[in-house]
MDTraj code that builds the backbone (N, CA, C; nanometers):
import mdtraj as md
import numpy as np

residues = "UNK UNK UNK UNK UNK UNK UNK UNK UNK UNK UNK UNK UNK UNK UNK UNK UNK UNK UNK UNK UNK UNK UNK UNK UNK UNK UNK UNK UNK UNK UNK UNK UNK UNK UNK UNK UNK UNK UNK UNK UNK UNK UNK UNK UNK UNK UNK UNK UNK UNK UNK UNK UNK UNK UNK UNK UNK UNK UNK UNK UNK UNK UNK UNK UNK UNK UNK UNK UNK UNK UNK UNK UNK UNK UNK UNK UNK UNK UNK UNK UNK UNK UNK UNK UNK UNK UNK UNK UNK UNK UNK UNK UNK UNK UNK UNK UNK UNK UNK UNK UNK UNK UNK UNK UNK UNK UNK UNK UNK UNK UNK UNK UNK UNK UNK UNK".split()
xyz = np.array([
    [-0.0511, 2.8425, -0.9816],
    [-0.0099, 2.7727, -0.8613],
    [-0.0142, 2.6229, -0.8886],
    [0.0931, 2.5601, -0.8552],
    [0.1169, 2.4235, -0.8539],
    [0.1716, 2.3267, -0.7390],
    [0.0268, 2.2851, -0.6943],
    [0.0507, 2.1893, -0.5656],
    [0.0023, 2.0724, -0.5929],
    [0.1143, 1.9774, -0.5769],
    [0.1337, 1.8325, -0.5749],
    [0.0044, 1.7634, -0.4906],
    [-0.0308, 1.6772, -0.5314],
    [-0.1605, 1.6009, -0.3827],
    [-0.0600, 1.5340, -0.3402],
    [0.0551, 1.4839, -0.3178],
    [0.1059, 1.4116, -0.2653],
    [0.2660, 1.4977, -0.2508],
    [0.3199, 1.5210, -0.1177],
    [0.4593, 1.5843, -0.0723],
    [0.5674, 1.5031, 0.0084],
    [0.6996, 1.5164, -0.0250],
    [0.8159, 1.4371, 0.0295],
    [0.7441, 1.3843, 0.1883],
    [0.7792, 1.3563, 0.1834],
    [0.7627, 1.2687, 0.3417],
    [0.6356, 1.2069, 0.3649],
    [0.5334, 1.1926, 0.2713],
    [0.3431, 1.1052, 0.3016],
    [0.4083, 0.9672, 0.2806],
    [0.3507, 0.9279, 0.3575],
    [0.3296, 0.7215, 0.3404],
    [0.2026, 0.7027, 0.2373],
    [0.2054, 0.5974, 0.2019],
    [0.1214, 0.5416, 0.0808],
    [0.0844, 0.4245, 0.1202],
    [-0.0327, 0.3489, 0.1296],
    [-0.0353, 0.2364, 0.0208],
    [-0.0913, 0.2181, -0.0934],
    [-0.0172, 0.1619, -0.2046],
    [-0.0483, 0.1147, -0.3540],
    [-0.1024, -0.0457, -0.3830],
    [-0.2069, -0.0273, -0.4070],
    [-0.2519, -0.1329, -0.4752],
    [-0.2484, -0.1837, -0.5795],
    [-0.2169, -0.2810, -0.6982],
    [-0.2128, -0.2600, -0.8333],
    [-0.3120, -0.3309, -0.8435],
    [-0.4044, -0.2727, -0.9498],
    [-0.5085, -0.3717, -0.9825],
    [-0.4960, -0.4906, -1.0827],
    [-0.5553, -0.6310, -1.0632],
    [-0.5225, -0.7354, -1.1302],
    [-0.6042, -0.7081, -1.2653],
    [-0.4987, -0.7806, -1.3795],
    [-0.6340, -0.7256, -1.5094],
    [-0.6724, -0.9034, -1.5635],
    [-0.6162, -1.0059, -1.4999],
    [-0.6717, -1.1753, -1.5396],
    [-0.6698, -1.1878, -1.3674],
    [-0.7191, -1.3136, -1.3696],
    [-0.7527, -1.3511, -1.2677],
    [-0.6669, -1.4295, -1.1808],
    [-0.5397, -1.4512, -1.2364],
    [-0.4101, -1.5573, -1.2161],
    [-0.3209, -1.4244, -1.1933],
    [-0.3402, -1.3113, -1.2045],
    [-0.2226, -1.1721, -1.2055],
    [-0.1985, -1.1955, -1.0316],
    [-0.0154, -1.2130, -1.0416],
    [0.0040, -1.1509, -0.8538],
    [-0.0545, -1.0329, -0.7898],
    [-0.1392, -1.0759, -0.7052],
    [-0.1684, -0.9912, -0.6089],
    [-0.0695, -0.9014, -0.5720],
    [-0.0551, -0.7365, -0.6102],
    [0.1071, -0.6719, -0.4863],
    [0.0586, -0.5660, -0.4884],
    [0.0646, -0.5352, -0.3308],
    [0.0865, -0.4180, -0.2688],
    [0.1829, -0.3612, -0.2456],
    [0.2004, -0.2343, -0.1984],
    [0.3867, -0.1738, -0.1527],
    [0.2464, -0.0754, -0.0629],
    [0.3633, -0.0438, 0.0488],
    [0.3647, 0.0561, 0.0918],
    [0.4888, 0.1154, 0.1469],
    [0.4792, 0.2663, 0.2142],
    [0.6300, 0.3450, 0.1951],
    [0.6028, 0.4807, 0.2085],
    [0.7180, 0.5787, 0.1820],
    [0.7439, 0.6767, 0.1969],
    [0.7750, 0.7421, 0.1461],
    [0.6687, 0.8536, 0.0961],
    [0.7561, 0.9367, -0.0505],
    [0.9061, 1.0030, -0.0631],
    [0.9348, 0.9550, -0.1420],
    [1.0848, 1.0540, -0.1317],
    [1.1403, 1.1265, -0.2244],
    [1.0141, 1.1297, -0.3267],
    [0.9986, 1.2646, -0.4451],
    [0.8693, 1.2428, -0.5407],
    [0.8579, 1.3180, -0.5980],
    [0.6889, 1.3256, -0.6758],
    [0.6871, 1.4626, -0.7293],
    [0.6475, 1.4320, -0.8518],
    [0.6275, 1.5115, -0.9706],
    [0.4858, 1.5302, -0.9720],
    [0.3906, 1.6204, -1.0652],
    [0.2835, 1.5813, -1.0916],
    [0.2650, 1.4858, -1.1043],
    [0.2711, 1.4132, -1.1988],
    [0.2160, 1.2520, -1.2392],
    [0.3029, 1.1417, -1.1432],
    [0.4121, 1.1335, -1.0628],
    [0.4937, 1.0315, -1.0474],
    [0.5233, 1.0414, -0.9351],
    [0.5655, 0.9582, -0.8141],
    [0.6169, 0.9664, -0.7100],
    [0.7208, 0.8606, -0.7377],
    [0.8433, 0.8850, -0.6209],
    [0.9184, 0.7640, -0.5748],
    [0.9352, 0.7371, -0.4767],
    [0.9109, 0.6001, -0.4164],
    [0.8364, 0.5553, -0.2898],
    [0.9525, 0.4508, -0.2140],
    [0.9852, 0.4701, -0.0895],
    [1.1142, 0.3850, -0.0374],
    [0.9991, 0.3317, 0.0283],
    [1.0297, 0.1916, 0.0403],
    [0.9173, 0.0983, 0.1328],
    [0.9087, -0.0667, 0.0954],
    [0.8081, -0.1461, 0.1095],
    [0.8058, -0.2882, 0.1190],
    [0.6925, -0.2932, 0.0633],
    [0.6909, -0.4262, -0.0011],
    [0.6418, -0.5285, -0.1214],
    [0.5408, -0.5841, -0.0219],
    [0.4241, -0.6292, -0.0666],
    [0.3617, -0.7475, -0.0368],
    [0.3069, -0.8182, -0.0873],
    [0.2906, -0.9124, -0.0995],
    [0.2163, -1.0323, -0.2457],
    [0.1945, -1.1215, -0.1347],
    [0.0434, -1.1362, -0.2038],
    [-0.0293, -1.2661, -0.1819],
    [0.0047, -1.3615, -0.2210],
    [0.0125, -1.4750, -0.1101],
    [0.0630, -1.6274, -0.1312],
    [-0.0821, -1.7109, -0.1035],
    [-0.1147, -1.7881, -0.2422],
    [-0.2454, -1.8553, -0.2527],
    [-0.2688, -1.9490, -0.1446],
    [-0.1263, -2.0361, -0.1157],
    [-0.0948, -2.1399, -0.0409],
    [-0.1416, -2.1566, 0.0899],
    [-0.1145, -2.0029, 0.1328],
    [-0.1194, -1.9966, 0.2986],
    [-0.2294, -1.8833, 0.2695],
    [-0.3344, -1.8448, 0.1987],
    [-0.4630, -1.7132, 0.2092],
    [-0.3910, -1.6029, 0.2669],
    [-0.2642, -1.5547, 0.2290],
    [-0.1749, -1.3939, 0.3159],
    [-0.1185, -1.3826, 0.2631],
    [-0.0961, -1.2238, 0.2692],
    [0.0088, -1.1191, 0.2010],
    [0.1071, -1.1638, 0.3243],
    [0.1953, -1.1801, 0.1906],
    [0.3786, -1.2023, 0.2561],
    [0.4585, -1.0889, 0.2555],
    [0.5117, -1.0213, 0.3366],
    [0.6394, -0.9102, 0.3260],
    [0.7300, -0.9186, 0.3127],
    [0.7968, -0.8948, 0.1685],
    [0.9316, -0.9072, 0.1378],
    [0.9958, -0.8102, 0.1991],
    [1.1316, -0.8735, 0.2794],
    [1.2346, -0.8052, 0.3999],
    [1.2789, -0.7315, 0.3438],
    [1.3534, -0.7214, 0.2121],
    [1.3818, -0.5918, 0.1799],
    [1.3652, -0.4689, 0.1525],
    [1.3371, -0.3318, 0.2163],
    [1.3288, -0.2164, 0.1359],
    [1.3313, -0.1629, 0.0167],
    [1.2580, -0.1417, -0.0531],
    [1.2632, -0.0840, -0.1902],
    [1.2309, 0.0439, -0.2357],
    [1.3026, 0.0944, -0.3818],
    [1.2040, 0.1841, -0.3810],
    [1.1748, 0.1957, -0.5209],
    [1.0609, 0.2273, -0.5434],
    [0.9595, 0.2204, -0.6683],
    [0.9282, 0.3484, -0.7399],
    [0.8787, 0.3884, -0.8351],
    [0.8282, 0.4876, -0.9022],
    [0.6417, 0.4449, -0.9191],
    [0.5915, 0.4906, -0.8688],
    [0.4338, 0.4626, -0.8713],
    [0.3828, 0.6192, -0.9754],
    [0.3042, 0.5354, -1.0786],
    [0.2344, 0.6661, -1.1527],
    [0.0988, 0.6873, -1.1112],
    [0.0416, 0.7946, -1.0313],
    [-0.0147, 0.8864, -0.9554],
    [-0.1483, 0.8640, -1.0078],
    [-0.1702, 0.8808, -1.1994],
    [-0.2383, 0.8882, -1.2867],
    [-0.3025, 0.7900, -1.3074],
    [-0.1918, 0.6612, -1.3247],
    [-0.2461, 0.4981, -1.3707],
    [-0.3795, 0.4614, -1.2537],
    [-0.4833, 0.4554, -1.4156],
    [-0.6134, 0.3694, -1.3290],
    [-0.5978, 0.1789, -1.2873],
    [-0.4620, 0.2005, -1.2568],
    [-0.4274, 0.0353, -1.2420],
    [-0.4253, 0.0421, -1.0786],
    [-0.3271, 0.1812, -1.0465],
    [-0.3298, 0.1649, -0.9225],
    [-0.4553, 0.2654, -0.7841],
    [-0.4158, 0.1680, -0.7279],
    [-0.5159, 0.1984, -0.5719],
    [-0.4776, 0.2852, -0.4959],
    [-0.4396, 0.4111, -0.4983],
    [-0.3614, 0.4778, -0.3647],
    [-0.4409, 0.5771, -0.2424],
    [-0.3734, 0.5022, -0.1461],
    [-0.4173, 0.5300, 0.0150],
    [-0.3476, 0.5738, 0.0728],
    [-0.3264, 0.7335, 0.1215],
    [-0.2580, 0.8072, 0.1615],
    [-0.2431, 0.7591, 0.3442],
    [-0.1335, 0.7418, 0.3941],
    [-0.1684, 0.6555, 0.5547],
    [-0.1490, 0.7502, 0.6419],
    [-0.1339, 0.7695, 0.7574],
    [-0.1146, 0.9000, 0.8686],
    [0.0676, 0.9309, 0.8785],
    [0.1366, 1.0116, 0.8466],
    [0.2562, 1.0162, 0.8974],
    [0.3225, 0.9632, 0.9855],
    [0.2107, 0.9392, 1.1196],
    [0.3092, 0.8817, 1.2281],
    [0.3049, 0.7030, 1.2183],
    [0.2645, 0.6889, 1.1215],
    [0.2720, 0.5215, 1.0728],
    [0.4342, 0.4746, 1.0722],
    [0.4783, 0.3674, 1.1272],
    [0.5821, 0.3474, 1.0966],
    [0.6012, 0.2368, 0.9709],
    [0.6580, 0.2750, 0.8665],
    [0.6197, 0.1895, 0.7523],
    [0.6633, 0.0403, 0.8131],
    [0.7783, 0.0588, 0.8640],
    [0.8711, -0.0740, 0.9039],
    [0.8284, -0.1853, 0.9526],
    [0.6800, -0.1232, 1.0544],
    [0.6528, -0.2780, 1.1262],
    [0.4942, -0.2773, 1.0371],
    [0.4607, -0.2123, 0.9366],
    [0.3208, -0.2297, 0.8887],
    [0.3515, -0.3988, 0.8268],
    [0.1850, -0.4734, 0.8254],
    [0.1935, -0.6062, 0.8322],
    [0.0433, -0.6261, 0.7829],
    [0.0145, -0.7317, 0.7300],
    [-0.1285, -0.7753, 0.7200],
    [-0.1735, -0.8425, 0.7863],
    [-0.3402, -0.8452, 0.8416],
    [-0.3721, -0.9375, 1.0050],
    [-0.4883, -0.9021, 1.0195],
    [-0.5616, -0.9434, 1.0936],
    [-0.7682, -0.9509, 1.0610],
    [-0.7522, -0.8302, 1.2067],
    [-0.8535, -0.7441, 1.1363],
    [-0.8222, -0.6906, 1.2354],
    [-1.0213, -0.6395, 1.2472],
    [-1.0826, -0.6698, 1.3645],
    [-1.2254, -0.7142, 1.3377],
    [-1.2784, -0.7570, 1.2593],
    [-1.2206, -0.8757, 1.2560],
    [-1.2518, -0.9993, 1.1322],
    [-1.2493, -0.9263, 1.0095],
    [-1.1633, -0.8662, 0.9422],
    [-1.1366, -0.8230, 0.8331],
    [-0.9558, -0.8210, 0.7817],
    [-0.9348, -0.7881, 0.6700],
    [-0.8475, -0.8134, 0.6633],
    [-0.7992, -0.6681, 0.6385],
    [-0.6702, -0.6638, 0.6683],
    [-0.6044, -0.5101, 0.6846],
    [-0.4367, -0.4962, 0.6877],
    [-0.4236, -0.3577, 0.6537],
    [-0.2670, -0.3521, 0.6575],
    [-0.3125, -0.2707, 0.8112],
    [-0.1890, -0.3069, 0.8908],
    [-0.1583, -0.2720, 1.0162],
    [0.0013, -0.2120, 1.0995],
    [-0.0086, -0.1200, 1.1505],
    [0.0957, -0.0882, 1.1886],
    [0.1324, -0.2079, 1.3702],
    [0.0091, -0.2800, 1.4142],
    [-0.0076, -0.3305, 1.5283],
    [-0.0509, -0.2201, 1.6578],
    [-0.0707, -0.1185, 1.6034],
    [-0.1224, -0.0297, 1.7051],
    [-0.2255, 0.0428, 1.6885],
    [-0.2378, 0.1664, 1.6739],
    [-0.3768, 0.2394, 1.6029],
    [-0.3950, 0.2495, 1.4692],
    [-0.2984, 0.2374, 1.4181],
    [-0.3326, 0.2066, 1.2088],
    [-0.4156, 0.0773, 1.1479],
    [-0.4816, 0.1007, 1.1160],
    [-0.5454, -0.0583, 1.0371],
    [-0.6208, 0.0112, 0.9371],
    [-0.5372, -0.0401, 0.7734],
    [-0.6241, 0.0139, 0.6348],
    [-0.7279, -0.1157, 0.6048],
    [-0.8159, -0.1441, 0.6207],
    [-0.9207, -0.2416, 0.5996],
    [-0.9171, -0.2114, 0.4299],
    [-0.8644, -0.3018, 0.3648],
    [-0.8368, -0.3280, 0.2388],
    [-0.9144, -0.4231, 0.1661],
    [-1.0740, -0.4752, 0.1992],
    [-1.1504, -0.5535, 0.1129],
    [-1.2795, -0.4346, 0.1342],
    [-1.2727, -0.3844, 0.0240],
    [-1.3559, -0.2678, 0.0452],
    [-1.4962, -0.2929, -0.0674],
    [-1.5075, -0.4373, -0.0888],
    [-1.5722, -0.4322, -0.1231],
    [-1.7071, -0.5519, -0.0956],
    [-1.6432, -0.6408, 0.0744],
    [-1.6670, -0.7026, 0.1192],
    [-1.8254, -0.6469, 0.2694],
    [-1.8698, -0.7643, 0.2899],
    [-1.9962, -0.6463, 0.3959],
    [-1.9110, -0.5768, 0.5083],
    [-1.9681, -0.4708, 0.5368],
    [-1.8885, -0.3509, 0.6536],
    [-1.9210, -0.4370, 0.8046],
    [-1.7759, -0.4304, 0.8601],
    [-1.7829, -0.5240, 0.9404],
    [-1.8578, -0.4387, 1.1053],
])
top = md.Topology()
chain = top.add_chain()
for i, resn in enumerate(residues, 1):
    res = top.add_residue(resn, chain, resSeq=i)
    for name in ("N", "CA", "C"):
        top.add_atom(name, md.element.get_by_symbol(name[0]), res)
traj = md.Trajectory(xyz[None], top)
């Protein structure tokens, strides 16, 4: 028997982990829209940290990516289905910082900061 941890239609967010200390910050999150054992491909939006202004910026365009499942580079956070990827956003959300749908979703993403 062969079942995927991850099936067509889950939202994600991906983290990539930085390996210097100058590496862009980027997140994506999205919507699976196929996945292999090892691989998914993910329709959804970019976010990178801008040093300038301390916030993840959302690039307007839709994308879609191949994220490997396996790689200990990336961070993945499976989100609730009824998330709408479209309006997810970054924003303190009890003084923390978080991806947010603006309604009941908030991924508190400094997980390694004191529990607020």
């Amino acid at each position: 028997m062969n079942e995927n941890v991850l099936k067509i239609g889950d939202k994600v967010h991906v983290m990539t982990r930085r390996q210097f200390p100058d590496d862009l910050r980027r997140h994506f999150a999205g919507t699976v829209q196929a996945v292999s054992d090892h691989l998914a491909r993910v329709e959804g939006y970019v976010f990178v940290y801008h040093a300038g202004k301390n916030e993840y910026e959302k690039r307007g365009e839709k994308r879609s990516r191949i994220i490997a499942l396996s790689h200990a580079g990336n961070i993945i956070n499976v989100i609730p289905n009824d998330v709408d990827v479209d309006s997810l956003r970054y924003g303190m959300v009890n003084n923390r910082l978080a991806i947010t749908d603006g309604k009941s979703f908030a991924l508190d993403i400094n997980e390694f900061g004191p529990a607020a």
